[in-house]
KOLPASE-263443 format. One line per 10 residues: number of its first residue (from 1); for each residue y, x, z of C-alpha. Coordinates in nm, 2 decimals. Each point is the difference from the previous one (the first is absolute). Example, Ala and Ser with C-alpha at 12.3 -4.5 7.8 and 13.67 -1.06 7.14 Angstrom:
2
1	-0.45 1.23 0.78; 0.34 0.14 -0.07 .
//
This chain:
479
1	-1.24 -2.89 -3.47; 0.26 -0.32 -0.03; 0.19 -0.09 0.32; -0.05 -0.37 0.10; 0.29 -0.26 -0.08; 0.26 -0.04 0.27; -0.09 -0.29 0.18; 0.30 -0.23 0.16; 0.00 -0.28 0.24; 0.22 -0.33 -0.11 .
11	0.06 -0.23 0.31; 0.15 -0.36 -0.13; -0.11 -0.33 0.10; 0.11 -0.13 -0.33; -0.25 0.07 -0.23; 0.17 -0.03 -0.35; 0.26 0.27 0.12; -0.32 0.23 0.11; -0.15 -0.06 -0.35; 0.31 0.11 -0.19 .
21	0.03 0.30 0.20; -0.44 0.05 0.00; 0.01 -0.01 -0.40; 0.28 0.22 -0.07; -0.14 0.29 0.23; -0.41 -0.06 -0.12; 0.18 0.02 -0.33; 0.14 0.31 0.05; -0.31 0.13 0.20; 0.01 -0.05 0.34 .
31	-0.25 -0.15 0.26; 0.13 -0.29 0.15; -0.07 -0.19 0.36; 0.12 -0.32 0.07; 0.11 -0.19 0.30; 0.19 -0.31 0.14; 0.07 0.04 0.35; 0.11 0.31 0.21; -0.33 -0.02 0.20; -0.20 0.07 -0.36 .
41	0.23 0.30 -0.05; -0.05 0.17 0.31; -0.35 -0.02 -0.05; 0.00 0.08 -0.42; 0.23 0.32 0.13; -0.26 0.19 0.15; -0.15 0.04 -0.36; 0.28 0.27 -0.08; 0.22 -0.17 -0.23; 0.24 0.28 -0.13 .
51	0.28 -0.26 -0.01; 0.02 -0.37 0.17; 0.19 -0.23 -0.20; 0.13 -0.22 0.30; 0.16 -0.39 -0.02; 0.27 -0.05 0.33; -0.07 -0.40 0.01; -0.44 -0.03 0.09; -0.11 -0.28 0.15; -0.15 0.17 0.36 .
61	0.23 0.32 0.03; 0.35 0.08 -0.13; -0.03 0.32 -0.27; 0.23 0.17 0.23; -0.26 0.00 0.31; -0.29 0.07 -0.23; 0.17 0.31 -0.14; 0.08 0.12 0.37; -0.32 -0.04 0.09; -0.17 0.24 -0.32 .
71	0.24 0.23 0.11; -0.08 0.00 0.39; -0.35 0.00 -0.11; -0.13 0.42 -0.06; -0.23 -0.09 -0.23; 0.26 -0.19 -0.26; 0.30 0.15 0.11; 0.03 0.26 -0.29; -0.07 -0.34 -0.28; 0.35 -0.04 -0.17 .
81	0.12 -0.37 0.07; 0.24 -0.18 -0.33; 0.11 -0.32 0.17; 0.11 -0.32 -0.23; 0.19 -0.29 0.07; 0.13 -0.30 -0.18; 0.14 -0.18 0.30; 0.11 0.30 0.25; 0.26 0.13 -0.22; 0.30 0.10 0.24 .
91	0.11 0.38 0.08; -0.12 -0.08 0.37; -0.34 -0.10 -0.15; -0.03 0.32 -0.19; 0.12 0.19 0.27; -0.29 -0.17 0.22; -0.27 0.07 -0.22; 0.07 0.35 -0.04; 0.05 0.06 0.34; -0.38 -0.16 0.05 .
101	-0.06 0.26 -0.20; 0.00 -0.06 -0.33; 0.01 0.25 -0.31; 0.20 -0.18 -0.20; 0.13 -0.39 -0.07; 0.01 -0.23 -0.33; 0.13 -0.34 0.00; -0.21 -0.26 -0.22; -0.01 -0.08 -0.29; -0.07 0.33 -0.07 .
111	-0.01 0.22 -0.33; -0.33 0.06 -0.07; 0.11 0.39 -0.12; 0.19 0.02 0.33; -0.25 -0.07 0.16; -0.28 0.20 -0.16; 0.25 0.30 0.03; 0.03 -0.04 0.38; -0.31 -0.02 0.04; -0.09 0.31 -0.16 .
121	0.27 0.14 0.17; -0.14 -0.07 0.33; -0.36 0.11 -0.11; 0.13 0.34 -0.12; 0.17 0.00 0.39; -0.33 -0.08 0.12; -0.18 0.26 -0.18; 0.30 0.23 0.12; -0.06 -0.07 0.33; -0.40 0.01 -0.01 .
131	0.06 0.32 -0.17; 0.22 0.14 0.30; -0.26 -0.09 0.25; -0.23 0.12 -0.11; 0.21 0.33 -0.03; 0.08 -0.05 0.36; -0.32 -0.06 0.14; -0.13 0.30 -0.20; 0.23 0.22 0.18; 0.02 -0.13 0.31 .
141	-0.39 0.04 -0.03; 0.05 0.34 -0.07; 0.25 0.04 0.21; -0.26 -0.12 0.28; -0.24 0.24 -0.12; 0.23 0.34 0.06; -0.18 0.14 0.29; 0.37 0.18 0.11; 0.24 -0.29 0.15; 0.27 -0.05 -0.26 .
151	0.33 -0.19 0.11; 0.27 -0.09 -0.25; 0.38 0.03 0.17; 0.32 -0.14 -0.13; 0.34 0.12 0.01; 0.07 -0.16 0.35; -0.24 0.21 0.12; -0.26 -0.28 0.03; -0.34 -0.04 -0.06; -0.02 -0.27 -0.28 .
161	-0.40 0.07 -0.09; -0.32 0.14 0.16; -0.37 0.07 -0.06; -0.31 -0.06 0.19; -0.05 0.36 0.08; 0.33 0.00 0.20; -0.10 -0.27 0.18; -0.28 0.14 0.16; 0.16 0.36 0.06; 0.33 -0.18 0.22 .
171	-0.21 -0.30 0.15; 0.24 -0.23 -0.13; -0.05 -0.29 -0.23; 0.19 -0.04 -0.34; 0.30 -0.23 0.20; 0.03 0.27 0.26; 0.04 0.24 -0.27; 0.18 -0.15 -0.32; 0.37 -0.06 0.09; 0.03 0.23 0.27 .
181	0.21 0.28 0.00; -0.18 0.34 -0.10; 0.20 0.16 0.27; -0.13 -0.22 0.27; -0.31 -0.02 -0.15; -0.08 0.40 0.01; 0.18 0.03 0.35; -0.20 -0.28 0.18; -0.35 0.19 -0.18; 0.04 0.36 -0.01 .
191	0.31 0.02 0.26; 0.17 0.21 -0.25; 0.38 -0.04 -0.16; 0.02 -0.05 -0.41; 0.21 -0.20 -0.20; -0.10 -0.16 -0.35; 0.18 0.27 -0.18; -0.14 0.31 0.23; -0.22 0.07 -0.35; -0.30 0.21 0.16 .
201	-0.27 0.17 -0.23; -0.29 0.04 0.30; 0.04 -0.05 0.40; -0.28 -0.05 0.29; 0.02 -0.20 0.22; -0.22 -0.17 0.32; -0.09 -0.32 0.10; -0.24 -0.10 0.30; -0.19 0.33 -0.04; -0.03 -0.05 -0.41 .
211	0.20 0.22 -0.23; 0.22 -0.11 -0.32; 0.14 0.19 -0.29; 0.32 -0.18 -0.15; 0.23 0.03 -0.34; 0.30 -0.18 -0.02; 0.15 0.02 -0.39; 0.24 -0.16 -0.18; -0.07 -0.31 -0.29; 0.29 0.05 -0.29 .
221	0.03 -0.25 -0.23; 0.24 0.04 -0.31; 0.07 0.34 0.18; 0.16 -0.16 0.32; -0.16 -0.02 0.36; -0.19 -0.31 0.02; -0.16 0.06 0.36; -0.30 0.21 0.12; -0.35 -0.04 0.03; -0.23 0.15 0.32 .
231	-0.30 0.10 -0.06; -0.24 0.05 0.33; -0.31 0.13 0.00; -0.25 0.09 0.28; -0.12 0.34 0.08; -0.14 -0.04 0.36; -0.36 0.16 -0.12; 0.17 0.26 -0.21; 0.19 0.12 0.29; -0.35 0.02 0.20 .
241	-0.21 0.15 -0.27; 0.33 0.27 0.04; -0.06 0.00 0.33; -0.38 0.04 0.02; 0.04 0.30 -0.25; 0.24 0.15 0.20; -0.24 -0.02 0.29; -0.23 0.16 -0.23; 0.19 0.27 -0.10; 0.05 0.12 0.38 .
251	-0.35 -0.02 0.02; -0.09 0.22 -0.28; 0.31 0.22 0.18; -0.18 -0.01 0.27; -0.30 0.11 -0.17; 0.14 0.31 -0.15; 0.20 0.09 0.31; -0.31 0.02 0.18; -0.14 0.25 -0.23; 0.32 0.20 0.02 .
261	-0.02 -0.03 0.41; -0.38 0.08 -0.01; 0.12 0.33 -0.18; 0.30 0.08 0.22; -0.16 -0.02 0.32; -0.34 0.19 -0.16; 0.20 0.28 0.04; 0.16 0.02 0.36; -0.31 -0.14 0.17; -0.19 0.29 -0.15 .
271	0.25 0.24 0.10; -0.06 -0.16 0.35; -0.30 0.10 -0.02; 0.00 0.32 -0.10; 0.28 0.05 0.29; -0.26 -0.16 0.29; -0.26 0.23 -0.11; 0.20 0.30 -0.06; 0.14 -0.06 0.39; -0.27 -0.07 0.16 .
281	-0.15 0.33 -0.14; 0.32 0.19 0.17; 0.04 -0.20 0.29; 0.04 0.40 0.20; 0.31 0.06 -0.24; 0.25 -0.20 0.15; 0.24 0.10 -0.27; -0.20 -0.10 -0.30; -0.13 -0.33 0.17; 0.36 -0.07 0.01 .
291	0.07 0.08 -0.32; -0.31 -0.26 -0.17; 0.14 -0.24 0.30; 0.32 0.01 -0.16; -0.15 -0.03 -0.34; -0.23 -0.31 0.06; 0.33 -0.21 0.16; 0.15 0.06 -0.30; -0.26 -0.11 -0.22; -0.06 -0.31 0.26 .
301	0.40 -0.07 -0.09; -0.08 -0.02 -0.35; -0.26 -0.22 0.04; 0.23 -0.22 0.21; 0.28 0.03 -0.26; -0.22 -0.13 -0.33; -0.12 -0.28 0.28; 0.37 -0.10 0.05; 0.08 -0.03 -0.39; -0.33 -0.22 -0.06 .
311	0.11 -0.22 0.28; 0.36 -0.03 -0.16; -0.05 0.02 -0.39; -0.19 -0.38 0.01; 0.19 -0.15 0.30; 0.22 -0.23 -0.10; 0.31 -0.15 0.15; 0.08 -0.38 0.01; 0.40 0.08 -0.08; 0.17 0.29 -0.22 .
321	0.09 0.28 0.21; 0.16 0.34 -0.02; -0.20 0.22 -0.15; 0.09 0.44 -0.01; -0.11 0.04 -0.41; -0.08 0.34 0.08; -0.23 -0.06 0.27; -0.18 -0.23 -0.22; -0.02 0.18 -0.34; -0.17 0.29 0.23 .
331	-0.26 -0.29 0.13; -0.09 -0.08 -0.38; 0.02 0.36 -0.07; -0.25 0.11 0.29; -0.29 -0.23 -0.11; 0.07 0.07 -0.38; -0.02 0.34 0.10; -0.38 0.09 -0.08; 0.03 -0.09 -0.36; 0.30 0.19 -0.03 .
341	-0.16 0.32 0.10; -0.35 -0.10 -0.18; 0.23 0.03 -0.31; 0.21 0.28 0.12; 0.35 -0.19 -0.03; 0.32 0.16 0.11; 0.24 -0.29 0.19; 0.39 0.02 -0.01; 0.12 -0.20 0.20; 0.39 -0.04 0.00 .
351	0.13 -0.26 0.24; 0.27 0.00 0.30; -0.18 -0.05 0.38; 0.21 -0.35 0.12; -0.07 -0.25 -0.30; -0.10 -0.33 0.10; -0.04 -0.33 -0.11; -0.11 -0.33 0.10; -0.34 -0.13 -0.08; -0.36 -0.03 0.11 .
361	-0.14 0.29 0.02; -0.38 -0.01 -0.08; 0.14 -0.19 -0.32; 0.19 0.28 -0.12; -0.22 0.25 0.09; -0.24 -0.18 -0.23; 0.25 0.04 -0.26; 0.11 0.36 0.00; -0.41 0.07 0.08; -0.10 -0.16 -0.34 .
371	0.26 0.14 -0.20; -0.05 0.37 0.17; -0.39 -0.03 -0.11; 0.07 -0.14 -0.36; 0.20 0.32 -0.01; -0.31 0.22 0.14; -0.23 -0.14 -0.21; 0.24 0.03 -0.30; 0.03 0.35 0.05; -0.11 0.30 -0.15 .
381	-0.17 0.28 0.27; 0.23 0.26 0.10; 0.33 -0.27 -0.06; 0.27 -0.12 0.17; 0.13 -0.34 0.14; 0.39 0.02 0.12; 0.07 -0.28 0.25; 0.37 -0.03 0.01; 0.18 -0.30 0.24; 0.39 -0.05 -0.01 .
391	0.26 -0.19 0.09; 0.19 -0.23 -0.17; 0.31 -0.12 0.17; 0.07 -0.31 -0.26; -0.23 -0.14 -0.19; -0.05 -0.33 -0.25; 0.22 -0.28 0.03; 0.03 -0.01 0.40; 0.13 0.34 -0.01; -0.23 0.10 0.30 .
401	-0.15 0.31 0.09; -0.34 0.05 -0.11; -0.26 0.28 0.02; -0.19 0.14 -0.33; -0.37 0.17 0.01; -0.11 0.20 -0.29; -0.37 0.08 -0.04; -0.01 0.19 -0.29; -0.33 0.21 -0.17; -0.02 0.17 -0.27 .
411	-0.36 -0.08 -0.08; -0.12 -0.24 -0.32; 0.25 -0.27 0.00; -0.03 -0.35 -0.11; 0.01 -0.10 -0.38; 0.25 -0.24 -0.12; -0.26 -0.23 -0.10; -0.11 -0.04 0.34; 0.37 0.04 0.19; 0.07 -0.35 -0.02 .
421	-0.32 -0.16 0.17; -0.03 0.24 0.28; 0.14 -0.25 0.24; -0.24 -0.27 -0.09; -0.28 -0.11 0.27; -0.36 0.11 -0.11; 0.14 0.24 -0.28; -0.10 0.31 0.03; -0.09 0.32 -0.22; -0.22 0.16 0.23 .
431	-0.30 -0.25 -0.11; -0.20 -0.02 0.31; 0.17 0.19 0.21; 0.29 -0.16 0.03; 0.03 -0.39 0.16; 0.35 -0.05 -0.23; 0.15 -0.11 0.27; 0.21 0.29 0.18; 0.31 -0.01 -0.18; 0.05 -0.36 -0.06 .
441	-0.07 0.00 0.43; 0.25 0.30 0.00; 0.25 -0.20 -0.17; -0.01 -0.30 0.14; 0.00 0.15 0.32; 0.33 0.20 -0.12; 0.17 -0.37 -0.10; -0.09 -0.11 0.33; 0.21 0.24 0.16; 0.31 -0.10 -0.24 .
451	-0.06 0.34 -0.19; -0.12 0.11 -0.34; -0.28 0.22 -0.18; 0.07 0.22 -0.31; -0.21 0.17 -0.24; 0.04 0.29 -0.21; -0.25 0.21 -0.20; -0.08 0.23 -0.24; -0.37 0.03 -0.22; 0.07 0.28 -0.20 .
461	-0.21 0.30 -0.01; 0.29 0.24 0.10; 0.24 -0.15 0.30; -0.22 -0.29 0.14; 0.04 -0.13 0.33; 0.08 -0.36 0.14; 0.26 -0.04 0.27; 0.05 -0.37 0.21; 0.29 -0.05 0.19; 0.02 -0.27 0.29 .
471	0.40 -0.09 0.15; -0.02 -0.21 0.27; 0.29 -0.11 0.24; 0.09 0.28 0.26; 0.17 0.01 0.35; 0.17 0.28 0.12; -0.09 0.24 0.21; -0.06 -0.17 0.41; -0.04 0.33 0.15 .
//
């Protein structure tokens, strides 16, 4: 396919100086347009010249206005102007010209090879130019396109470019954006303090009920610090499609508690019973009526005990509060406890009497629950599942005390194939009875509560067993 010949514009009113100049450039291969007056070439321009060969001296407008105005004008602003002049010859005159916006000046008479080499100097500018726009417009299309906001930021910490994305996340047009400082610009959205430099891999944050993830990272160029770039992204239906399968999760809790509950109170309100029949057979033995009197409370007590612990495992506070980790290991314990016997476990538990912590409680319950049946179910009949909680009194890089749980089995253990996906949402290896959801709930819970959630595990045939270890932040003792 050949390209068509470069077409430029000559604008003279005399015509034998616009035939020298037409010949030698058809000669050579170019398409030529003529005019005589400034009006003509404004109106021959919007034909896309690539280069406007332009006369100062017309008879209707001066070269120098009709140059400023194909500049002022979008459509012809990018068309490179060579100005020529046989009577305006001065520095000033130059100067004018060029400052009208002119690409480059000759004085006449010119050399034809002069001139033909300006001029495809000035068409290889054009095509330059052209080629960098289109460049530009390709990017910035694509830039447009990102569904994440992108925003360039220079060394000054301000925001020098912006896509259309980030426009709609902050409510802000591109001038209320670009220019701004990035400081200002994430305090007066998010509320939150960050400097250009602050280089962040992930961070949430919340505006008018709508949640953001954020990455702030670093541009090097020749391996020096050229700025940042901010990438935003929404995740306000991730967080409640979270939120709607943590609501789930409680449910199907909720489901299995009530099977456990139906179980536990089976037993005491058959005992009951038993008791009510059994005394109302003796009612003439005062000291045997006592006795199944004595016997029923006590069974009514259980009953009201298991009630208390279903009222407390799901209720949830609105603010963390201090929480006895013994009190509520022996909660998740007591409604785990009919598959522990169904499989004939023996418990050790190891753990001091005046732990606590701050948190919400039906949370971490929910946490310590799941990873205390994963370690039933992983279990072999007749095993064992050590729970072991300890203090810490400095920990990570705040050097403050923290508490450790340990709920360890030695049952089938978890293959290192699968070890690294267990935290996942919707994996699971129990096919389809398992949601795939517990542990990534458990540990996103645990993050929540500024603490952290470890693995370790063995698959082999002799010596298997899996152990997870929770450390959240502690307070000591209030008693």
């Amino acid at each position: 396919m050949t390209s068509s010949p470069a077409r430029v514009l000559i604008v003279d009113d005399r015509p034998a100086n616009r035939y020298l100049v037409t010949h030698t450039l058809r000669r050579l291969g170019f398409d030529v347009l003529e005019a005589s007056t400034g009006k003509e070439a404004l109106e021959l321009a919007n034909q896309h010249p690539k280069v406007v060969i332009l006369d100062v001296k017309l008879p209707d407008i001066l070269g120098y206005e009709v140059c400023r105005r194909l500049k002022a004008n979008p459509l012809t602003a990018h068309i490179p102007v060579l100005q020529l002049s046989a009577a305006f010859l001065s520095s000033e005159s130059k100067v004018h010209a060029l400052e009208s916006g002119a690409d480059a000046f000759l004085a006449q008479p010119v050399d034809s090879n002069l001139l033909i080499a300006t001029v495809k100097s000035l068409i290889r500018l054009h095509d330059a130019e052209a080629s960098t726009r289109l460049l530009g417009q390709q990017w910035q299309a694509t830039f447009d396109a990102l569904s994440e906001g992108v925003a360039l930021i220079d060394m000054s910490g301000a925001v020098q470019r912006s896509n259309r994305a980030m426009t709609g996340f902050l409510g802000r047009s591109y001038s209320q954006i670009e220019a701004v400082s990035f400081q200002e610009l994430m305090h007066h959205s998010f509320g939150i303090e960050i400097g250009a430099t602050d280089f962040t891999p992930a961070r949430e944050v919340e505006r008018d009920s709508r949640y953001f993830r954020f990455s702030l990272a670093p541009v090097i160029s020749q391996e020096t610090l050229s700025g940042s770039i901010l990438v935003l992204s929404e995740i306000t239906d991730q967080k409640r499609a979270q939120a709607a399968i943590v609501v789930n999760e409680r449910f199907v809790a909720t489901g299995r508690m009530a099977n456990t509950i139906a179980h536990e109170i089976n037993n005491p309100l058959e005992a009951i019973t038993n008791l009510l029949y059994l005394l109302n057979t003796s009612l003439s033995d005062q000291e045997t009526s006592k006795k199944y009197l004595t016997s029923a409370q006590e069974e009514l007590d259980r009953v009201s005990r298991i009630a208390r612990q279903i009222l407390s495992f799901n209720r949830e506070s609105l603010v963390p509060v201090s929480i006895l980790l013994p009190e509520l290991l022996n909660d998740v314990l007591a409604f785990s406890n009919r598959d522990i016997l169904k499989k004939n476990l023996k418990i050790r538990k190891e753990w001091p009497t005046n732990l606590r912590i701050d948190g919400y409680p039906a949370q971490l319950r929910q946490v310590f629950l799941n990873l205390l049946r994963n370690a039933v179910e992983a279990s072999f009949e007749n095993g064992q599942i050590r729970i072991r909680v300890s203090q810490i009194s400095k920990w990570g890089p705040n050097l403050e005390p923290v508490v450790r749980v340990s709920i360890a089995d030695n049952g089938v253990g978890i293959s290192s194939a699968v070890l690294p996906r267990i935290y996942e949402a919707f994996y699971s290896t129990k096919e389809l009875k398992g949601s795939g959801i517990g542990l990534w709930l458990s540990a996103n819970i645990v993050q929540e509560h500024r603490g952290r959630i470890t693995v370790r595990s063995c698959h082999a045939s002799l010596n298997s067993g899996t152990c997870f270890t929770v450390v959240l932040p502690c307070i000591q003792d209030r008693t």
